[in-house]
N, C-alpha and C positions, 0 to 999 in steps of 0.2 A: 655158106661161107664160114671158114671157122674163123674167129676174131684174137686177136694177140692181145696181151695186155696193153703195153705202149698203143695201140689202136683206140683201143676205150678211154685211157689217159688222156687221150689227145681230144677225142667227141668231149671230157668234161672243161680243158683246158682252151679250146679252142674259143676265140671270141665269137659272142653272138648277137645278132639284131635281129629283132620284133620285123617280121614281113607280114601280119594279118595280126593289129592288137588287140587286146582283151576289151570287151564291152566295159563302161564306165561304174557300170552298175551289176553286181554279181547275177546269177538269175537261178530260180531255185526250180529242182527237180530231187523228187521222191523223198525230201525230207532233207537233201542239201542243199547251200548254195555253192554254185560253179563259176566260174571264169574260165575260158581256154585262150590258148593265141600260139601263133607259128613263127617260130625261131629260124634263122639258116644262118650258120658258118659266116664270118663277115667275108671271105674268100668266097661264095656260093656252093661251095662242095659238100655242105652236110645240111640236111631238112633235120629240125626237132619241133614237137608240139608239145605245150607246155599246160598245166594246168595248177589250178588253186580250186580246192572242195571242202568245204566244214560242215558240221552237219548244226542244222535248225535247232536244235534243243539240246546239244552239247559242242559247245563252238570249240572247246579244246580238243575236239576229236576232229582234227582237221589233218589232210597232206596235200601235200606243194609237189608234182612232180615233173621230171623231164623225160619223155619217149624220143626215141633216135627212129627217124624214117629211114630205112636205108633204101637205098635210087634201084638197086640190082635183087632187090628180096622185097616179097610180098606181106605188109605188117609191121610193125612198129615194135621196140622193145628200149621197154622201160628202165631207164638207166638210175634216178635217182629218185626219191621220194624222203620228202624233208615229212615226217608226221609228229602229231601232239600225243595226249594220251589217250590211250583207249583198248580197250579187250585184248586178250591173250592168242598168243599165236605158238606156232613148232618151236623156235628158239626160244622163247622170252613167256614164260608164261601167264606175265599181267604184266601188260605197257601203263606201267603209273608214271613213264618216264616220256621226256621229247626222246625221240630216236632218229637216226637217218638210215634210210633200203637203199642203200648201194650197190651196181653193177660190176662182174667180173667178166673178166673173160671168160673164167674158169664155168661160172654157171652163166653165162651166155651160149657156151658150147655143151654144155649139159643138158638133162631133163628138168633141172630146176627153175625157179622163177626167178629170172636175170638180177632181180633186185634183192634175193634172199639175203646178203649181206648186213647185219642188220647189227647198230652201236647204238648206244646210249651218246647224249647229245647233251654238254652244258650251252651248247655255242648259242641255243633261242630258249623262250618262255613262256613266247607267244605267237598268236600267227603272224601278228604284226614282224616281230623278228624273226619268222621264220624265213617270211617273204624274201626279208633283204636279204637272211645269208644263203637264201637258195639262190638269188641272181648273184650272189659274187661269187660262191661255188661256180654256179655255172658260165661265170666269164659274161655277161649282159655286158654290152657296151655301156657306157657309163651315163650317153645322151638319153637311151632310154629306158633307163632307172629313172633318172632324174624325171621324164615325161611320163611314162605311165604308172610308174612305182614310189614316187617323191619319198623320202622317210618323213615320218610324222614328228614333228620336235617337241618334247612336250616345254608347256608355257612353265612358266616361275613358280607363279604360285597358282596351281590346277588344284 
C-alpha cells in the first residue's frame, strides 16, 4: 500500500482508547524498564500498540512510541517516538537534546525508517512530560489519561 500524507495525519489525529492497558508497574528487560498497551481508533478502524522504555541506569535515555498495525499488511510501523537524550544518530550527531521520530508518508513509502523525521523538542524535559505530550499528540481519549496516565501535580512546598 502506498500511504498519502492526509492518511498519516489522520492515524496521529484520530482519537484513541486503551483496548489491552499498560501493566501498573513497569517491568524490566535487558537493562530497561517497559510498559506496552493497545490502542484502536475510537471509530474501530485503526489498531496501534503503544510503548514507554527507559533504560535502568540512564533514565533520561528514554522513548515513548506509537506503531500503526495496519489490518491489510503484515507488521507494524512506527509512527512516532517521543525520546530523551542519548547517543548519536545519521541526522543529529549527539542527542544532548529531547527530540521527536516522526512519520511520513514520504519515508513510509521509502527504504528508510518511517520515523526518520527527526526535531529537537522544547514541548518535554522529562519522561514524566513526555508521557503526557505523547498522549495528547496522539489524541488519548481524555478518560484514559486520566485512569492510566493521571499527571502527577507537584505539592507546594516539595
Amino acid at each position: 500500500m502506498m500511504y498519502e500524507q492526509e492518511y498519516i495525519e489522520n492515524l496521529f489525529r484520530c482519537e484513541k482508547e486503551i483496548i489491552e492497558p499498560p501493566t501498573k508497574e513497569y517491568k524490566e528487560d535487558r537493562g530497561h524498564m517497559k510498559k506496552n498497551f493497545t490502542l484502536c481508533s475510537a471509530d474501530g478502524s485503526f489498531l496501534f500498540r503503544a510503548f514507554i522504555r527507559f533504560n535502568t541506569k540512564f533514565p533520561e535515555n528514554f522513548s515513548i512510541g506509537l506503531d500503526y498495525n495496519p489490518r491489510e499488511e503484515k507488521g507494524t510501523i512506527c509512527l512516532l517516538r517521543c525520546n530523551g537524550t542519548h547517543g548519536e544518530n545519521k541526522q543529529i550527531p549527539h542527542h544532548d537534546s529531547f527530540h521527536v521520530h516522526k512519520a511520513t508518508a514520504e519515508t513510509i513509502n521509502s527504504d528508510a525508517k518511517p520515523e526518520s523525521n527527526i526535531e529537537i523538542t522544547q514541548e518535554y524535559g522529562s519522561i514524566e512530560q513526555a508521557i503526557q505530550y505523547f498522549l495528547k499528540f496522539i489524541n488519548l481519549r481524555q478518560e484514559d489519561r486520566n485512569t492510566y496516565f493521571p499527571e502527577k501535580q507537584a505539592e507546594l512546598f516539595d
